[in-house]
N, C-alpha and C positions, 0 to 999 in steps of 0.2 A: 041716660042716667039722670038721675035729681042730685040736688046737693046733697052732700053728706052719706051720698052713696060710694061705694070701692070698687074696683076690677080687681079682680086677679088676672095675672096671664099665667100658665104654667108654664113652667123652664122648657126651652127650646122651641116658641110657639114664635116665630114672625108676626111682628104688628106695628102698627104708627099711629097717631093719637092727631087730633087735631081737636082744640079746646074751642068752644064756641064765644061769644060775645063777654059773657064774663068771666072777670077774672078766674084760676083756676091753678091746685099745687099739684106735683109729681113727684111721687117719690121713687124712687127705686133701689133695690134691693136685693143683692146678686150673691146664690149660693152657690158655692163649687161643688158639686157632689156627683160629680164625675169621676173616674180616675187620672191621673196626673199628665198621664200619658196623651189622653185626650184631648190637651187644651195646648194652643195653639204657643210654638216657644217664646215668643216676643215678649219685650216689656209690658207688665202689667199694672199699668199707670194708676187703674180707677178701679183695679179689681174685680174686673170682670173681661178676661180673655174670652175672644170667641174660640170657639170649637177648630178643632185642627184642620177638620174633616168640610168644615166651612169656607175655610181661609182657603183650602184649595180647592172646591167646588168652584168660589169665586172667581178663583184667578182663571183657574182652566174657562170657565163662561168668559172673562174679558179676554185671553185669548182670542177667541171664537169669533166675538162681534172685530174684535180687530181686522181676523183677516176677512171676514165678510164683506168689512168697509173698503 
């Protein structure tokens, strides 16, 4: 990317960012338009609950490496 260029990520898409040598701003910007049911019950601190379906993906995988170890 050059300066004063943008990303988009589309909703739901996994990514991570790492900014090179100069300085560099982030915005982010999170739209619920899911239905309600969908989003995970916990507090929603920052207004962006992950996905329900996520939250338990997750745990079930740390499961897993658990008992492996």
């Amino acid at each position: 990317m050059k300066p004063g260029d943008m990303l988009f990520i589309p909703p739901m898409w996994l990514h991570a960012t790492k900014s090179g040598k100069e300085p560099s701003i982030s915005v982010n910007v999170f739209w619920r338009d899911q239905p309600e049911e969908s989003y995970d019950k916990g507090k929603d601190i920052y207004g962006n609950k992950d996905l329900a379906a996520y939250l338990s993906g997750r745990t079930k995988v740390q499961e897993i490496m658990n008992e492996l170890n």
